[in-house]
Residue, then its C-alpha position, 0 to 999 in steps of 0.5 A: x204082648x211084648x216084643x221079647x213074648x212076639x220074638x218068641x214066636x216069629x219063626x213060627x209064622x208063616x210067610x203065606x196069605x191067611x187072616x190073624x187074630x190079636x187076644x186080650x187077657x180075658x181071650x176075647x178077639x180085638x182085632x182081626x186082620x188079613x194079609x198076603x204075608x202074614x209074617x211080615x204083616x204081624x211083623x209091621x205091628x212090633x218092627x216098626x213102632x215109630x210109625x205106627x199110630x198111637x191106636x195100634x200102639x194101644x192095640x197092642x199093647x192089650x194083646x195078651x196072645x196071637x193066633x192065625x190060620x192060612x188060607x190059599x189066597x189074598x182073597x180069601x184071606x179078605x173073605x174069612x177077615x169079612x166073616x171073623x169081623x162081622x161074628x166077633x165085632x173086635x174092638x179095633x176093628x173099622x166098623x160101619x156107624x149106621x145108626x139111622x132108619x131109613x125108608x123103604x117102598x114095599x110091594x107086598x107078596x099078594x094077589x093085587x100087591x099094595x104098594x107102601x112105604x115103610x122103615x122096616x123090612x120082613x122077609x116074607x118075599x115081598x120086594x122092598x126098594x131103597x133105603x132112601x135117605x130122604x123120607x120127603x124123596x120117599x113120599x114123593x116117588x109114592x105119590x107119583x105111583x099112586x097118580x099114575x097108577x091105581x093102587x089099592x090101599x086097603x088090607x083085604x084078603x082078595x082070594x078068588x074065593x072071597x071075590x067070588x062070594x061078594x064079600x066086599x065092596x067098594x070104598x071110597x078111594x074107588x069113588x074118588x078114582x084112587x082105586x079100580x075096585x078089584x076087590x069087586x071084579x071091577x078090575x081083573x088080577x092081569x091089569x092090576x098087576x101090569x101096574x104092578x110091572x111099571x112101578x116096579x119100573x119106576x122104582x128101578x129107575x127103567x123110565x121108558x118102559x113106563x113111558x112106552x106103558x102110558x102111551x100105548x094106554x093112551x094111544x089105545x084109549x083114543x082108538x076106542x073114542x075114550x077121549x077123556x081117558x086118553x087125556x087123563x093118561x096124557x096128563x100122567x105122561x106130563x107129570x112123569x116126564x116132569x119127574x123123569x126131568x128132575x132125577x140126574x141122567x148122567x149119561x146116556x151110554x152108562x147103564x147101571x153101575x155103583x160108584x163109590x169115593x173116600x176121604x177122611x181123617x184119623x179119625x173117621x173116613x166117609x165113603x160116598x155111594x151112589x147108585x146108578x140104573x140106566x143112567x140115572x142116579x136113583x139112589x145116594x148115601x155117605x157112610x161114616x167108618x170109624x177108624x180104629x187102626x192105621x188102615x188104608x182107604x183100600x182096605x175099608x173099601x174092600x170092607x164097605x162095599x160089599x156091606x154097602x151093596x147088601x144094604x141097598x140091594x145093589x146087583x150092578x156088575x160094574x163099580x167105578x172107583x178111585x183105585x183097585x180094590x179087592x172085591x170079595x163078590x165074583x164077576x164084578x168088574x172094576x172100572x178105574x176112569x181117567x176121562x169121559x163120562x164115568x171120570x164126571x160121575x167119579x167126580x160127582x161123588x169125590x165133591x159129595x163126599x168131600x161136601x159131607x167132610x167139610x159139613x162135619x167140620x162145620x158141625x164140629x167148630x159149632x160144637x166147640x163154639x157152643x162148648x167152649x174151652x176152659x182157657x176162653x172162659x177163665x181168662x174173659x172172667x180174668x178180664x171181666x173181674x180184673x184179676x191179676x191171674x188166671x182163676x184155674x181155681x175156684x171156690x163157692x161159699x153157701x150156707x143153709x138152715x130153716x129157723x136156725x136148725x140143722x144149721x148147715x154150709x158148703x164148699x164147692x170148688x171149680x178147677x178148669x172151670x168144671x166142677x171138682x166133686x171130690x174136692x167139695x166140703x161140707x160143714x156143720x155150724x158149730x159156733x152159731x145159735x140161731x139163723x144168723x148167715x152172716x155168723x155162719x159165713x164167718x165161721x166156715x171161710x175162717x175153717x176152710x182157709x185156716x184148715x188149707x194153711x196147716x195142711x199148706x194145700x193151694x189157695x184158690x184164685x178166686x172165692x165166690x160168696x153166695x149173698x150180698x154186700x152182708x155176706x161178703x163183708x162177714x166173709x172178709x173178716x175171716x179172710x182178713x184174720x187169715x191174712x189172705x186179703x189181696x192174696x185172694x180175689x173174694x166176690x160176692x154175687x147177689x141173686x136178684x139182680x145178679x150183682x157182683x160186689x166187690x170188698x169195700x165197694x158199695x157199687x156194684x159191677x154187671x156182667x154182661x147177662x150173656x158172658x160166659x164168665x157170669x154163667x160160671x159164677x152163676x154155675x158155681x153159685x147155683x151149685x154150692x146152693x144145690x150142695x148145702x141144701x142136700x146136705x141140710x136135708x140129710x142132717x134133717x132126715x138124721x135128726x129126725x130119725x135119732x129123736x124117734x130112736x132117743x125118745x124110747x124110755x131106756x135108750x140113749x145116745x150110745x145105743x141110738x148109734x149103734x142101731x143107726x150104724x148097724x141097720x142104717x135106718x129105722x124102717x129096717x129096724x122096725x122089720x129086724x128080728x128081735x134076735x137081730x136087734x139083741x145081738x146089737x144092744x142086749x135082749x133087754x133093750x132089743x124088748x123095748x125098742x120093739x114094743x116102741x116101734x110095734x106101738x108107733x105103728x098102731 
């Protein structure tokens, strides 16, 4: 859409709240926005391209058509915008990177519930709880459960009925005391499920419930003379509150809330998330959002948090956050702190996330490191070679036959130390008899530079000779009937040893086996040997064919070709027609190449 195509319909857009939507040329939506005036908003988008970031620009430049539908309100603008995203996914749209599997703990909806831990979650009415980002946090709250409270692990079917009738018994777990043995009556469906009740607890991060639990237990067990159950329960009590020690409390008056911070770049923004029940943090996330447009930190939040909420099954009616933000959801109640408790868990999140950004900077200079830029590498082989410049442009020489047959060679060529495909050339041998490399090697460096002067393309920088000091010299005498020497750098690399060989110079220079320049050279040399080899094969394979073809009395050169050119193999000749096969050659030749081919087969 262009300016004059946006000026046409301006006047028609209304100044009132609603959601617009941007068309690419095939109609599929690119883009879905909310706005409280929609005709300065879509306005913005074409009035002020000098500030717009180079994204929008490229959205718009893709929008073929505009359509947008009012609504009463910003926030229900923000609820249609919401509900248009997740349907249609536009392209420019921010979304939500959350490629990971994270685990739940899951208790089962059925008489004595299991409790287990899982990484998917079906809707069957059982209580999942989590994700947890941690699978060792997941097991360690699991064990905890399963110390403190009997769970039953099997997967039996334990109705009434089937208790009654005796048809189980006990297993081990019960005989090691991991199980009460409900499957038997030995524990009854009310005290299993009081357990249920404080893991439940437990998962919710309502620690003194749990603690009253099991020390009303133990208080009970002592007043019946059960000493060594009592002690066994206070045992628990220690392990508990041993864990209740590690989980971060961050303040006794803050009960259950959700906080939420942003940072980022252009590129990518990251929300930090965490969870808090009766003040204790139970659950932490970073989410990356991808920022496909010049959005504002309080646009995505107004995106990511209900999602984010939805994900973790989070009910808190309170979010602490940085700035105001609207909030699809009712009755939720924004708190912007400026000191106190609730100032320290804001700040406690802003470090994690700023924590998370510095760790992807981190990850991203490793990156480079581990794949660095072409400039580093060509001037260290600049240096390594002592070349007088920078080799931009490099060429790899390999030649290939097997006893002189099919004699073939290659070119590959390097441009910013990458392979240039389109670039590579293949050669037949055409004035060598027999397995002579250094012949061979003559003949296609004096080709491919005498082909370059003609046509006056660019000469490489530097020439890479797959060989010794043989292959090198043989190389150099094209070279000198060029008139290139001195104009080009021309090196040979010998593979035991990787030895690098200079023209006229009987010693040899090492490289450092770790330099980048020397896997360069070794890339090159490895891939010009990968190009020659294929390419001998080929001629091999096409040799062969025609020879079957050449060897049927009454056909030649001409009519092998023309076979070859129309049914490109000789299996698909041999399932032609033979109506197929005479309207290429004639029905006279098409008889004999069917009766060759049929008794081939036989």
């Amino acid at each position: 859409m262009t300016t004059e195509d946006y000026k046409n319909i301006a006047e028609t857009i209304p100044r009132s709240p609603g959601v617009y939507k941007y068309y690419d040329a095939k109609g599929t939506i690119i883009y879905v926005g909310k706005a409280k005036n929609l005709r300065n908003r879509v306005n913005s988008y074409f009035g002020n391209k000098k500030h717009q970031a180079y994204r929008t620009r490229v959205m718009v430049k893709n929008a073929a058509n505009l359509d947008f539908t009012i609504v009463e309100t910003e926030s229900d603008a923000l609820i249609l915008e919401n509900t248009l995203i997740k349907k249609f996914q536009p392209r420019y749209n921010v979304m939500l990177k959350d490629g990971k599997s994270y685990t739940y703990l899951c208790i089962k909806k059925e008489r004595f519930p299991r409790v287990y831990f899982t990484r998917k979650v079906i809707r069957d009415g059982s209580q999942y709880f989590g994700p947890y980002t941690s699978k060792f946090k997941t097991k360690q709250i699991f064990e905890l459960i399963k110390t403190l409270f009997p769970i039953r692990t099997c997967k039996l079917n334990l109705t009434h009925d089937n208790i009654e009738k005796g048809k189980f018994k006990v297993c081990l777990e019960y005989h090691i005391g991991n199980c009460l043995g409900p499957c038997v009556a030995l524990q009854n469906e009310e005290d299993y499920n009081k357990s249920i009740d404080q893991v439940k607890n437990i998962l919710n991060g309502k620690f003194k419930p749990v603690k009253d639990y099991i020390k009303d237990e133990m208080a009970r067990l002592a007043e019946g003379l059960e000493f060594e159950r009592a002690a066994q329960m206070k045992e628990k009590l220690g392990l508990f509150e041993q864990y209740q020690a590690k989980s971060t409390v961050v303040s006794q008056t803050i009960y259950d809330v959700d906080v939420f911070s942003i940072d980022g770049n252009e590129e990518w923004a990251y929300i930090n998330y965490m969870k808090v029940i009766n003040g204790a943090v139970i659950n932490t996330d970073t989410i990356e959002v991808k920022m496909n447009l010049d959005t504002d930190h309080s646009e995505i939040l107004s995106y990511a948090i209900p999602e984010i909420r939805r994900k973790y099954n989070s009910i808190s009616e309170e979010l602490i956050l940085s700035e105001k933000v609207e909030i699809t959801e009712k009755d939720i109640f924004i708190t912007i702190p400026q000191k106190g408790d609730k100032r320290k868990l804001l700040e406690l999140s802003q470090k994690n996330v700023k924590y998370f950004l510095l760790q992807k900077k981190k990850e991203s200079l490793a990156h480079i490191r581990k794949h660095p830029p072409a400039e580093r590498i060509l001037k260290t082989l600049k240096s390594d070679l002592s070349m007088d410049e920078i080799p931009y442009h490099i060429e790899c020489f390999d030649n290939s036959n097997i006893q002189g047959t099919n004699p073939t060679a290659s070119c590959v060529v390097f441009k910013n130390a990458k392979p240039s495909k389109k670039d590579y050339r293949k050669f037949k041998i055409k004035t060598v008899i027999g397995p002579d490399d250094f012949a061979s090697m003559v003949e296609i460096v004096y080709r491919r530079y005498k082909r370059l002067l003609d046509e006056e393309q660019p000469l490489p920088q530097l020439i890479v000779i797959d060989g010794g000091k043989g292959q090198l010299s043989s190389a150099m005498q094209s070279i000198d009937l060029l008139n290139l020497r001195n104009k080009i750098t021309v090196i040979g690399i010998a593979k035991k040893l990787e030895e690098i060989y200079f023209p006229n110079d009987p010693i040899p220079v090492y490289i450092n086996k770790k330099s980048e320049s020397l896997k360069l050279i070794q890339q090159a040399r490895d891939e010009a040997h990968r190009f020659a080899i294929n390419y001998h094969r080929d001629r091999r394979s096409q040799n062969f064919t025609k020879s079957s073809l050449l060897n049927i009395k009454g056909i030649g050169k001409k009519t092998t070709d023309d076979l070859l050119k129309h049914f490109k193999s000789v299996k698909r000749i041999k399932s032609a027609a033979i109506e197929e096969i005479a309207e290429v050659i004639g029905n006279q030749k098409a008889k004999l190449v069917i009766n060759a081919l049929s008794t081939n087969n036989e």
